[in-house]
Residue, then its C-alpha position, 0 to 999 in steps of 0.5 A: x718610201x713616203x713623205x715623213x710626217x709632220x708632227x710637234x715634239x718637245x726636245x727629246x731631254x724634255x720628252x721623256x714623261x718625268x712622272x712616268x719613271x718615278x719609282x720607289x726604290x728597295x731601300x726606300x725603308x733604310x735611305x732618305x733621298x730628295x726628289x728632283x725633276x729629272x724625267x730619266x730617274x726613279x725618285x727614292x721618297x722619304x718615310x714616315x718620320x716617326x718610324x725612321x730614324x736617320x743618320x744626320x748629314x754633315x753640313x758640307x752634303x747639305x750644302x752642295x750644289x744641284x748639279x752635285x746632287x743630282x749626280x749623286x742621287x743618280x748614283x744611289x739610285x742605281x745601287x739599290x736596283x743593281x743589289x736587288x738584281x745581284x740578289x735575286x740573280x734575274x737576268x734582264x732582256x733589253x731590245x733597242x730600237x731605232x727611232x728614225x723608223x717613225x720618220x717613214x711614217x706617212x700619217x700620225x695615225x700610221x706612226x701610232x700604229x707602229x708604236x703599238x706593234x712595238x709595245x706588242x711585240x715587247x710584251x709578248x715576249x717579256x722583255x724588260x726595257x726598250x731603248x730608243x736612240x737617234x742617229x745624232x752626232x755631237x753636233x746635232x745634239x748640241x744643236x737640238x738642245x736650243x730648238x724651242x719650236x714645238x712645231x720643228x718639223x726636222x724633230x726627231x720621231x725617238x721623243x714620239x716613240x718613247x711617249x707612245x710606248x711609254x704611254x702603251x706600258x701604263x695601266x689605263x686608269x693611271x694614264x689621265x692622271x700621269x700624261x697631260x693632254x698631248x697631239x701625239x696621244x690623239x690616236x692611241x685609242x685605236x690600239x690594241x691593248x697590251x693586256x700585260x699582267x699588271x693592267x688589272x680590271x677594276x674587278x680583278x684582285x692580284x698580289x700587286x697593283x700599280x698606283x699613283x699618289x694622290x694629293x688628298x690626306x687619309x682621314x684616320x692613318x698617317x700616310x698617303x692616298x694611292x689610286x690603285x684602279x679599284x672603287x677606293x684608293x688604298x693608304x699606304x705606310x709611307x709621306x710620299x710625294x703627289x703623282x708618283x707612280x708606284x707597286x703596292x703590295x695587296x696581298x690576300x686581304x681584301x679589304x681596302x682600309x687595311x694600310x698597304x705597303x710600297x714595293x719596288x717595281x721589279x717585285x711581282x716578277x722576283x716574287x710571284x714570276x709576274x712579267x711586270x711591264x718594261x722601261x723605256x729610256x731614251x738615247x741620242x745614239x747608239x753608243x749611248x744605248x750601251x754606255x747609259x747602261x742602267x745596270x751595274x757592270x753593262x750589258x754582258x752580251x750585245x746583238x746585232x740584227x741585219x740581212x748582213x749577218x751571219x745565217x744561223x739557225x735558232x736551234x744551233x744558235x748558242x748564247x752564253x750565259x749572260x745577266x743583261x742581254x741587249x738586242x739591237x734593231x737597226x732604222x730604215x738603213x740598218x745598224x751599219x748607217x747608225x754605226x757609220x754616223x755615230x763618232x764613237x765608232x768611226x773606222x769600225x766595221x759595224x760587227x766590232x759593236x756587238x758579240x755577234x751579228x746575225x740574220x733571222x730571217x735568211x730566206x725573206x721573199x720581200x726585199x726590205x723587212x720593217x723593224x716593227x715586223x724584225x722584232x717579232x720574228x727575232x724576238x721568236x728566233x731568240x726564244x729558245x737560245x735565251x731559254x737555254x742561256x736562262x737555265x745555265x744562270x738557274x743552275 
């Protein structure tokens, strides 16, 4: 086992990148909503005036607190993405990750290659969002909350871990625009890239591109200036806000003053079956990955990982029909120490946390299997059951 590096992190709230999961919601032609700050949200941004017209608030709505605001934005931020699942009857695979496997890392470097194998293994196998949690208790929460010291060297290796995968799934040339300058970043360029559908060259034309709003007003069009990686920025329909990633629909013309419109993000897949990257959210434990479920009614059909679980072969394995599967990695002492240090569970037997429990690799040479090394097997394991799963949802 090797020394754990050092290295600086923010707070794990402040971490996550708030630009990076800024996204325009499905409704954003039918709502108008206010944007705020909170790295975990997608920010819904307001039309053009004089195409909508909006039902008037009462004054008592205007005139909440924040906070109250901030939780009603969260609410309606999910509902639009819950009716656009239901109505496109996508299921979803989530994978959740440990992130004390950074703090066995011996270098920055190492630990950034890591993080890399992860981003791989996700998108290879299309999965649609990644949660890393910490094995943090109640105290421990509260606690990290006032570190201020960037230099911390007990900081958790999740914060990292959230930024390099998230970092990895942005195409290249909204990275400079939507990631400040950061120590964690210094070996990023060694990796390999993702190479996902939605990282476009400069010469390539697809349906959808992903952008970044821009600051500068278009000279003959009400609207905004969006960055979208090719030798002109594109204006689309919508006053939206500066540094706000988002989907543009390209369509087939070519031509770039043509005015563009903004689509949610999970488009490209529901519409031309284009995987379309993956989320990254993070979570102070593990009863956390599943209560902070994004998706309306959670996830339906938990997994657990281990060495400890139940010795079934890919083919005999069964998955029920499910609309948001979770598959959960456990760090370098397994889900049962994150199950044992996590105050929700305490007095269960770490098989009381999932639907099943189960072994992938039951003939393993080495004693020890590395997560970033589990995932790739696991994720090979799954592939036929949850294919056999997926088409029960068709039919």
């Amino acid at each position: 086992m090797g020394k754990k590096s050092k290295r600086s992190h923010d707070d794990a709230e402040l971490e996550l990148e708030p630009k990076l999961t800024e996204r325009i919601d499905e409704d954003f032609k039918k709502k108008k909503k206010k944007s705020h700050d909170d790295p975990e949200q997608k920010v819904s941004l307001d039309g053009d005036a004089k195409k909508k017209k909006k039902k008037k608030k009462s004054k008592e709505e205007e005139e909440e607190p924040e906070q109250t605001m901030i939780q009603e934005e969260k609410e309606e931020e999910v509902k639009p993405n819950v009716e656009e699942e239901k109505k496109e009857d996508r299921p979803t695979v989530t994978i959740a990750i440990a992130g004390s496997i950074i703090n066995n890392t011996q270098s920055l470097e190492l630990a950034t290659r890591l993080a890399g194998q992860i981003a791989r293994a996700s998108t290879i196998f299309r999965i649609d969002e990644i949660v890393v949690f910490d094995n943090k208790s109640s105290s421990e929460i509260n606690s990290s909350s006032s570190v201020t010291n960037p230099s911390d060297s007990n900081e958790s290796g999740a914060p990292f871990l959230v930024r390099i995968l998230k970092y990895l799934e942005t195409p290249q040339y909204l990275r400079k625009t939507l990631f400040p300058k950061h120590n964690d970043l210094r070996f990023v360029g060694m990796l390999p890239p993702l190479d996902a559908p939605h990282h476009l060259r400069k010469h390539e034309w697809e349906q959808y591109r992903e952008g970044v709003t821009l600051r500068e007003k278009p000279t003959n069009s009400e609207g905004t200036l969006v960055d979208v990686g090719l030798d002109k920025s594109v204006v689309v329909d919508q006053v939206l806000t500066p540094g706000v990633r988002v989907t543009v629909a390209m369509g087939t013309n070519r031509d770039l003053d043509v005015v563009r419109q903004i689509v949610p993000p999970s488009k490209p897949r529901e519409e031309a079956g284009m995987y379309w990257g993956y989320k990254v959210r993070y979570a102070s434990h593990l009863s956390s990955v599943f209560k902070e479920c994004p998706f309306e009614g959670g996830y339906d059909y938990l997994i657990g990982t281990s060495e400890h679980g139940l010795k079934i072969s890919s083919s005999e394995l069964k998955i029920p029909t499910f609309r948001h599967l979770l598959i959960a990695f456990g760090g370098l002492a397994g889900l049962e120490e994150s199950v044992e240090e996590d105050n929700q569970y305490k007095g269960k037997n770490v098989r009381e946390a999932f639907n099943i429990y189960l072994n992938t690799c039951p003939h393993q040479g080495s004693r020890t299997i590395r997560t970033e090394e589990a995932m790739f097997i696991s994720l090979q394991y799954f592939q036929e059951p949850i294919s056999r799963a997926m088409k029960g949802v068709e039919a």
